[in-house]
TORMI-687783 format. One record per residue (C-alpha): residue number from 1; x, y, z. Coordinates in pm, 1 decimal, always signed. Example, Ala and Ser with C-alpha at 12.3 -4.5 7.8 and 13.67 -1.06 7.14 Angstrom:
// TORMI-687783
+-----+----------+----------+----------+
:  nr :        u :        v :        w :
+-----+----------+----------+----------+
:   1 :  +1230.0 :   -450.0 :   +780.0 :
:   2 :  +1367.0 :   -106.0 :   +714.0 :
+-----+----------+----------+----------+
***
This chain:
// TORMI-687783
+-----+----------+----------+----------+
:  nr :        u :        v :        w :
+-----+----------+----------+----------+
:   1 : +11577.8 :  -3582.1 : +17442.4 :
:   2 : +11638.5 :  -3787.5 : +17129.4 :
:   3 : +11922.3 :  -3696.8 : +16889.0 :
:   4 : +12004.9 :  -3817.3 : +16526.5 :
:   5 : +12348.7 :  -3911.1 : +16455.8 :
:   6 : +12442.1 :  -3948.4 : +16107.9 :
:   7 : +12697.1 :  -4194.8 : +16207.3 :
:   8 : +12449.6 :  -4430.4 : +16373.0 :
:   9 : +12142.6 :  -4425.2 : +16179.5 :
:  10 : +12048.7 :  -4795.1 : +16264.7 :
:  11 : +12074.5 :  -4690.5 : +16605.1 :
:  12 : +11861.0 :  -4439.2 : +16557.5 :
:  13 : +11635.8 :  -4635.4 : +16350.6 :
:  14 : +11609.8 :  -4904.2 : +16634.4 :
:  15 : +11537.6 :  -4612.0 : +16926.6 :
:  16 : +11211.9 :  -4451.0 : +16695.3 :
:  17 : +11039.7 :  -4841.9 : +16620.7 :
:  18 : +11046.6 :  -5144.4 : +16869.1 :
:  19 : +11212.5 :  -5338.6 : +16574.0 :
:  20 : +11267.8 :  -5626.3 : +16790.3 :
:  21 : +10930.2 :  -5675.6 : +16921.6 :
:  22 : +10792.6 :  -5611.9 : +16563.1 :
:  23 : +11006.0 :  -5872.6 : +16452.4 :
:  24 : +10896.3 :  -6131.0 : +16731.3 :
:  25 : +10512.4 :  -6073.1 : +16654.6 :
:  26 : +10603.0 :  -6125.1 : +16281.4 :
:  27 : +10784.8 :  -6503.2 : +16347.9 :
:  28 : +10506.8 :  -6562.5 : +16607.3 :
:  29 : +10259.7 :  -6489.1 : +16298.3 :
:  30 : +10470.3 :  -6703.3 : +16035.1 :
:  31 : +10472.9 :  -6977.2 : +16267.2 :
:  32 : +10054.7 :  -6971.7 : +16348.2 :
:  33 :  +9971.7 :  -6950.5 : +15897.5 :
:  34 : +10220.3 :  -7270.0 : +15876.0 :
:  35 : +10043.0 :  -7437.0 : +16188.0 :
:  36 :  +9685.8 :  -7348.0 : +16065.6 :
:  37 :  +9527.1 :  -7678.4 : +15938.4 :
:  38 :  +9288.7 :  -7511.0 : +15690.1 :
:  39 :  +9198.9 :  -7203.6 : +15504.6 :
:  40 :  +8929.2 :  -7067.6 : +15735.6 :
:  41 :  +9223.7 :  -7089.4 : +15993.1 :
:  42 :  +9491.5 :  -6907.6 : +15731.1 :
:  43 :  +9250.9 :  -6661.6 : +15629.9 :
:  44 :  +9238.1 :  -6568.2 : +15993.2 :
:  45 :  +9588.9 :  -6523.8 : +16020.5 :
:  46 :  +9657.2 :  -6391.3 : +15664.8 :
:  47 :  +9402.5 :  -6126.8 : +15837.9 :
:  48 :  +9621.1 :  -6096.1 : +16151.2 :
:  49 :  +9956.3 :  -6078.0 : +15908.8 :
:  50 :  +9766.9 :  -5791.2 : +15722.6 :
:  51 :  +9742.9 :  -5569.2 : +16006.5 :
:  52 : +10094.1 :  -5606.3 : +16101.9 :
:  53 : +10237.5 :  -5572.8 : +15795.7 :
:  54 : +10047.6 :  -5181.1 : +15789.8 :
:  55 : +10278.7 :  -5104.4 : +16091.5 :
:  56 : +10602.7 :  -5228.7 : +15889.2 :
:  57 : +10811.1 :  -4923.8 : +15892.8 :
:  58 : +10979.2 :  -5025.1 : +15590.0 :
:  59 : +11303.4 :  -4919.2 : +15642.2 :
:  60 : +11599.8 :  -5002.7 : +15437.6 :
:  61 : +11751.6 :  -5323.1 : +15470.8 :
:  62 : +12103.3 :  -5205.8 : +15653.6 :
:  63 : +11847.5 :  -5041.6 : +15900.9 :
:  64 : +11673.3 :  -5329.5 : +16003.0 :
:  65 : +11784.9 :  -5647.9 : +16264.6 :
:  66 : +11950.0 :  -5939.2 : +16110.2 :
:  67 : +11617.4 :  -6171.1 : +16019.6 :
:  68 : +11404.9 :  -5915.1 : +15971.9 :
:  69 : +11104.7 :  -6122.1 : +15894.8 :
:  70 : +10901.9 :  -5839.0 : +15640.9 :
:  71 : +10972.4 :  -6005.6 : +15345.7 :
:  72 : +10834.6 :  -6336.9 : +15443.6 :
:  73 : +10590.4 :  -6211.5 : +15567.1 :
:  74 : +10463.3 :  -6093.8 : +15247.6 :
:  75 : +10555.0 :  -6406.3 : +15061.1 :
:  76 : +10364.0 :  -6587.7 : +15291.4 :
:  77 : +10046.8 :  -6378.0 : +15246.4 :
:  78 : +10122.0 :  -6377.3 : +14869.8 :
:  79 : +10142.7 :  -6782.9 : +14923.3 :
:  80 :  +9798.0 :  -6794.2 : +15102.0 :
:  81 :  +9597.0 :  -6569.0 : +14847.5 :
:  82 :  +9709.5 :  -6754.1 : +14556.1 :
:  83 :  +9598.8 :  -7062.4 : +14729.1 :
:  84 :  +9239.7 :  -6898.1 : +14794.7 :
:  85 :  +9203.5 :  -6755.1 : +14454.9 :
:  86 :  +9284.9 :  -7123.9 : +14311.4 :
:  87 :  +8908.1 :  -7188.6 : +14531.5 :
:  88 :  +8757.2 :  -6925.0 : +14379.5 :
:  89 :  +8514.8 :  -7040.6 : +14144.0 :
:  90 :  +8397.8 :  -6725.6 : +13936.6 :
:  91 :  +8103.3 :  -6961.2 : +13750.6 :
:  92 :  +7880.2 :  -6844.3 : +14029.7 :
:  93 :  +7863.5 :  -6482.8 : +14104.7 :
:  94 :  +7600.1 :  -6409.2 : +14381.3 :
:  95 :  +7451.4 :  -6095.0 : +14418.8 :
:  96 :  +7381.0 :  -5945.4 : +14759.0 :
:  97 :  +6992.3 :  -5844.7 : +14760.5 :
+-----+----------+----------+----------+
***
């Protein structure tokens, strides 16, 4: 039986999410969009970094392990999409027939 102690809520916190694993698969993540030698190969993980990022469970700071890597995370993906819109040449709009 799980119980909430007001006294220990990053105990708690750490009990309800895998924080650590979380954290792991969001270094592991960091480390393959700096590795990836072009954008076809950041857009892939900027994909990957997306889907993570939905199962953030955005607690507060004190809550979270020391590193929690959330926050780069989304400065990384912020990083990549500026670089693709910078490629984005709106001169030629296609339309899908």
């Amino acid at each position: 039986m799980l119980s909430a102690h007001d006294d220990a809520p990053a105990e708690l916190a750490a009990r309800l999410w895998d924080l650590a694993d979380w954290a792991d698969a969001g270094e592991q993540l960091l480390g393959e969009i700096a590795q990836a030698a072009d954008i076809p190969g950041r857009f892939v993980v900027a994909a990957a970094m997306v889907r993570h990022l939905l199962t953030d469970p955005m607690l507060p700071a004190e809550l979270l392990p020391a590193q929690w890597p959330g926050t780069r995370l989304r400065e990384a993906y912020h990083d990549f999409a500026t670089e693709l819109a910078k490629h984005l040449d709106t001169s030629q709009l296609l339309e899908a027939t």
